[in-house]
C-alpha positions in Angstrom: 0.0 0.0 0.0 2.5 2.7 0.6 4.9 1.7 -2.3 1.6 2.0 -4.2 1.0 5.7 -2.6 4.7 6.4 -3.6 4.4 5.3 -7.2 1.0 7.9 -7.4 3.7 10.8 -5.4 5.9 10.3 -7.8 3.8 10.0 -11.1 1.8 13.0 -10.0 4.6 15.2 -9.2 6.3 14.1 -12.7 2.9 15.4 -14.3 3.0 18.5 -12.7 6.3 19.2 -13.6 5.8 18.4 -17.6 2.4 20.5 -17.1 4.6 23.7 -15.6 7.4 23.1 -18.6 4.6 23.1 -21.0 2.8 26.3 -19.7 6.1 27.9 -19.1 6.8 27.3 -23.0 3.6 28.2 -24.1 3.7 31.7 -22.2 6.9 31.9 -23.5 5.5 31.4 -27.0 2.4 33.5 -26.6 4.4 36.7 -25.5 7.5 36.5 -28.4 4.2 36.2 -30.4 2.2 39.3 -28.8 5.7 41.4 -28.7 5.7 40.7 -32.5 2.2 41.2 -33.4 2.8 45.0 -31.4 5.8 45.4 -33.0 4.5 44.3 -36.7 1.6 47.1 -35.7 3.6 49.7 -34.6 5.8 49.4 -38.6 2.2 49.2 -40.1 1.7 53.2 -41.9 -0.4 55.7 -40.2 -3.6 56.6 -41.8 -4.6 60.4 -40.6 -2.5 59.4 -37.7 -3.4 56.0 -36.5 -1.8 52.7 -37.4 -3.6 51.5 -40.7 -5.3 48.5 -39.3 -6.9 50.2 -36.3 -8.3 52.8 -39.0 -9.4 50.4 -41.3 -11.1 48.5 -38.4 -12.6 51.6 -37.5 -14.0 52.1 -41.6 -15.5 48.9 -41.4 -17.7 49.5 -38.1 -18.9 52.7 -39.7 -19.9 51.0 -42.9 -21.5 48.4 -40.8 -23.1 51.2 -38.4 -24.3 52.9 -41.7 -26.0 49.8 -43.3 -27.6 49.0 -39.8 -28.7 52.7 -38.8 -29.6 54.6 -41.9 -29.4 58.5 -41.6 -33.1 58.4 -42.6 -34.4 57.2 -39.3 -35.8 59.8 -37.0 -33.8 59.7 -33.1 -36.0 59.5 -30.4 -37.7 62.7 -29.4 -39.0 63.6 -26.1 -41.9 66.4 -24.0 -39.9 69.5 -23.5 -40.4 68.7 -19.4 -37.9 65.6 -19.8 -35.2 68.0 -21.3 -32.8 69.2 -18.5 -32.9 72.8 -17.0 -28.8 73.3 -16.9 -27.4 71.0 -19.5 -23.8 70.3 -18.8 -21.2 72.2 -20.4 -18.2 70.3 -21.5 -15.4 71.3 -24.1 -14.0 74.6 -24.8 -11.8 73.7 -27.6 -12.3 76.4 -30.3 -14.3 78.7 -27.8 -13.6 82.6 -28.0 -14.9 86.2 -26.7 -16.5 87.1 -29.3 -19.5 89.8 -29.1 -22.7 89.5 -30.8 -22.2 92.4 -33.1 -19.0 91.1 -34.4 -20.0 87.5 -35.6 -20.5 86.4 -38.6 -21.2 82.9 -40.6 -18.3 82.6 -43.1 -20.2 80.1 -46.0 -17.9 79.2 -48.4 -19.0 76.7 -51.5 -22.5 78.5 -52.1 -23.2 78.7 -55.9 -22.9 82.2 -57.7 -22.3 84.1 -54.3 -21.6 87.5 -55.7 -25.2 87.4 -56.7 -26.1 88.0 -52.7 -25.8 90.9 -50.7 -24.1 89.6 -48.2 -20.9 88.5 -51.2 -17.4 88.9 -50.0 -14.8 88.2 -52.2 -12.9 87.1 -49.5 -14.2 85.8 -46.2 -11.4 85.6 -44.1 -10.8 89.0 -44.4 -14.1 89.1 -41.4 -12.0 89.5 -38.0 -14.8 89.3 -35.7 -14.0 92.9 -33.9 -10.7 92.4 -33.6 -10.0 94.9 -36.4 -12.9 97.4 -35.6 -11.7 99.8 -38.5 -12.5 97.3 -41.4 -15.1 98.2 -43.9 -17.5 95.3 -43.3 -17.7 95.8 -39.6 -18.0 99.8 -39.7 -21.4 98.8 -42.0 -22.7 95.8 -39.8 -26.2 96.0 -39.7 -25.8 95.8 -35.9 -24.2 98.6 -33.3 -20.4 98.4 -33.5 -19.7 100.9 -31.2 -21.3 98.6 -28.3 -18.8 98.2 -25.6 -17.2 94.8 -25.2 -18.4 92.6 -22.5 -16.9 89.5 -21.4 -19.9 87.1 -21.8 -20.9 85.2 -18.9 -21.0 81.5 -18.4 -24.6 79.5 -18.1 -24.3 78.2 -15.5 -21.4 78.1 -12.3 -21.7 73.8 -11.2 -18.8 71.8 -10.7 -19.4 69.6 -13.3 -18.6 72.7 -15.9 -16.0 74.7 -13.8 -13.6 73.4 -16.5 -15.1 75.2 -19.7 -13.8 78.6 -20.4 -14.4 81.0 -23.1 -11.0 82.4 -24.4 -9.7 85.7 -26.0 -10.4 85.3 -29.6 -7.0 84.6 -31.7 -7.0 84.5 -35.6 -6.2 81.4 -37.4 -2.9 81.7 -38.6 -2.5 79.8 -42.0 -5.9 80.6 -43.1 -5.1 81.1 -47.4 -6.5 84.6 -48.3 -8.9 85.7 -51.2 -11.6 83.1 -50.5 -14.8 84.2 -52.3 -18.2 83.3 -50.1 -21.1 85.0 -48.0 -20.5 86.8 -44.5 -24.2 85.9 -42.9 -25.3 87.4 -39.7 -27.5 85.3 -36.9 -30.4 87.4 -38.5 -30.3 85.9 -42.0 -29.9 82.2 -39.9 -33.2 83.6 -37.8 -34.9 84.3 -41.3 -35.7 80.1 -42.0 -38.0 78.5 -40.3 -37.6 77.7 -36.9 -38.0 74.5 -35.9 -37.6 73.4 -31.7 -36.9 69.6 -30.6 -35.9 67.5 -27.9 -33.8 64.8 -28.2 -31.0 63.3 -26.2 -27.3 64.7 -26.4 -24.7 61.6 -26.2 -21.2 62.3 -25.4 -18.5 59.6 -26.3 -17.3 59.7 -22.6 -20.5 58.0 -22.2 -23.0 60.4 -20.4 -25.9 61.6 -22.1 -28.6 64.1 -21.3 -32.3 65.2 -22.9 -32.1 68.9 -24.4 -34.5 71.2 -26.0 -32.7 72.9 -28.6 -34.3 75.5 -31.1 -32.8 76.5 -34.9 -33.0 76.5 -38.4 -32.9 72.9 -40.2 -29.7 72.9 -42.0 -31.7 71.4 -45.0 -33.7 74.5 -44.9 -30.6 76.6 -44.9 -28.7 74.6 -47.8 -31.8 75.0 -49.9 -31.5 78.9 -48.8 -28.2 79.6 -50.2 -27.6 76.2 -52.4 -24.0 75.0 -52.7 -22.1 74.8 -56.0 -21.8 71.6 -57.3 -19.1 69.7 -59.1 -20.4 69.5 -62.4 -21.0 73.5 -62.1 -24.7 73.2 -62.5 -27.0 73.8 -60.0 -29.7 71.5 -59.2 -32.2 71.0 -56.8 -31.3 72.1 -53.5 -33.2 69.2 -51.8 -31.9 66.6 -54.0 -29.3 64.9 -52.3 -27.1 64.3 -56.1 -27.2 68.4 -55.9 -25.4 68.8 -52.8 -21.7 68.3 -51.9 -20.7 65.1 -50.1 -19.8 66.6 -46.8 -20.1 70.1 -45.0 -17.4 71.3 -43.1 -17.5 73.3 -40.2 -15.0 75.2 -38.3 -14.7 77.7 -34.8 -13.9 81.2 -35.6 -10.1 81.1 -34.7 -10.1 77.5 -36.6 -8.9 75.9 -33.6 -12.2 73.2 -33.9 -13.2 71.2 -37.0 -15.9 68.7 -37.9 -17.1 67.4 -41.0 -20.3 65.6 -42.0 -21.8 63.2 -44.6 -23.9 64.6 -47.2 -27.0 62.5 -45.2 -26.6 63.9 -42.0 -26.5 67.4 -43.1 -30.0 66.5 -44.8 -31.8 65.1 -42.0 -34.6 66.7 -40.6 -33.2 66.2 -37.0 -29.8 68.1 -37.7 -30.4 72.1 -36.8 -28.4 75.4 -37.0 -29.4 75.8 -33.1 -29.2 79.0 -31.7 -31.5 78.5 -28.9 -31.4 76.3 -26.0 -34.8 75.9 -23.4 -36.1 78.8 -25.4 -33.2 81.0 -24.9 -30.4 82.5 -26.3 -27.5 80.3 -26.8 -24.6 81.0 -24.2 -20.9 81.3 -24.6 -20.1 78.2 -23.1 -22.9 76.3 -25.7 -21.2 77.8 -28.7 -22.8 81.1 -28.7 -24.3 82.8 -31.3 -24.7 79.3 -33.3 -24.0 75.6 -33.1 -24.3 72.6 -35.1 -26.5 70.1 -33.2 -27.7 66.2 -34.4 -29.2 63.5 -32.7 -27.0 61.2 -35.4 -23.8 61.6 -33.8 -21.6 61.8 -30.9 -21.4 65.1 -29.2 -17.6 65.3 -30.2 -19.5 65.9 -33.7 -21.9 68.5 -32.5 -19.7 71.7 -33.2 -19.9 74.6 -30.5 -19.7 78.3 -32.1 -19.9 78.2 -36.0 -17.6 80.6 -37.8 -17.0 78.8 -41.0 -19.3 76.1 -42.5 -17.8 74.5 -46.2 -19.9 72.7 -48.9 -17.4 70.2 -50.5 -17.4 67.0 -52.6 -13.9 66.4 -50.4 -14.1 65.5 -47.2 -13.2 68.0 -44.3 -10.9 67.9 -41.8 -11.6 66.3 -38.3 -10.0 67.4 -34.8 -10.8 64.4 -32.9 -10.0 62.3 -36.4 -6.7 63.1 -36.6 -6.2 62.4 -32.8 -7.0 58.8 -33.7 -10.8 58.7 -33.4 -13.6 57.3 -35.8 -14.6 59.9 -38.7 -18.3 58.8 -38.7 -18.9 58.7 -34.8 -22.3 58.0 -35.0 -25.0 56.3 -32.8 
């Protein structure tokens, strides 16, 4: 009996010991093999500054996302007594002091744009106030001689202590002589207005119900229709008569988003200048903002300045830190 419990000692303890040489070899393996699969990504080419097969995996869930979710579906909406009474600011990229008086809506791509009033034959040449002897802002249609006020904040929580409103800085490499339309909030205001409720979704994964009031962006391409590739103009509402993508851009150009041709044609995407029926504030991309139920808030750009209608797509900011282009729901 105990020679027999000796044999079954020694058998087990042989086992044991080919079992830890085998799992010792086949760590060994599977870590030479991880530490070459990272260093085979690491040589792969970036593409808009992320290793190519992390941005083509990233294509492919968007063309998946887009064949699942079409653009055409409506997002939820809700009664205006579910949307919150301080929504939460977060982000100030892009943000600047800019006063009322001294906006403007810099649309570039519009077809035949010296035929409106509001032509420039070039665009950047608008300073918002920080040259207050230029021609354009001595004949604003608002008062130029108002006295600057640093705008206030909406609301003073913890959770938005982080947002501030900067001094507004110039791009710097913006190319001169751009032809386009310098719009006030006023010819925005002229298109219907249209008020929803639908929920805001930020990609740090909190989300909040908002009433927001604006112009459809539909309504304003069909306003002031873009130029089209071909040179002819068709259709504003046709979707084969409108650029792939609009661009849009923060005054100083320090923000950037662009969208599909689908998304900037959805009923549910709005020129908002309104928030629970008032007046957007500073820190919510006062005097207008792009908002859609379709995508992530990163999407959702705070203070227009610049908005481009181009068959090439626009630059991103949180693209080119890596992130997905499409970044919708």
């Amino acid at each position: 009996m105990h020679k027999t419990s000796q044999r079954v000692e020694r058998g087990t303890s042989a086992e044991m010991h080919l079992r830890s040489r085998r799992d010792f070899l086949i760590a060994g393996a599977a870590a030479v093999a991880a530490g070459g699969f990272w260093q085979w990504l690491n040589d792969r080419p970036e593409i808009d500054g992320l290793s190519s097969p992390f941005r083509k995996m990233l294509e492919f869930n968007a063309r998946v996302a887009r064949r699942l979710f079409r653009e055409r579906a409506l997002a939820p909406e809700f009664d205006r007594s579910k949307a919150v009474p301080s929504f939460r600011r977060n982000g100030d990229i892009g943000l600047s002091e800019i006063r009322p008086e001294d906006w403007r809506l810099q649309l570039i791509g519009v077809a035949d744009p010296a035929s409106y009033a509001q032509y420039s034959k070039d665009v950047t040449s608008w300073t918002y106030g920080m040259n207050d002897s230029s021609t354009e802002a001595a004949n604003a249609d608002t008062n130029a001689n108002a006295s600057p006020k640093k705008p206030g904040v909406h609301e003073e929580d913890a959770k938005g202590a982080a947002v501030r409103v900067k001094p507004m800085k110039m791009p710097e490499e913006t190319p001169p002589g751009i032809p386009g339309l310098l719009l006030t909030l006023a010819d925005v205001r002229k298109l219907p207005q249209v008020e929803m409720v639908t929920e805001f979704k930020c990609i740090e994964g909190w989300s909040e119900i908002v009433h927001w009031g604006g112009a459809r962006l539909r309504d304003f391409l069909a306003a002031f229709p873009p130029r089209t590739g071909s040179g002819t103009q068709l259709h504003p509402m046709l979707a084969t008569g409108i650029p792939k993508y609009v661009g849009f851009e923060t005054p100083d150009g320090q923000y950037y988003v662009g969208i599909e041709r689908e998304v900037a044609l959805h009923p549910q995407t709005l020129l908002a200048y309104e928030l629970n029926g008032q007046p957007l504030t500073p820190d919510h991309g006062a005097p207008l903002r792009l908002v859609t139920p379709l995508k992530y808030g990163i999407k959702q750009l705070k203070q227009i300045g610049r908005m481009i209608c181009t068959d090439m797509r626009p630059r991103d900011y949180w693209h080119e830190q890596g992130y997905d282009y499409y970044a919708g729901l």
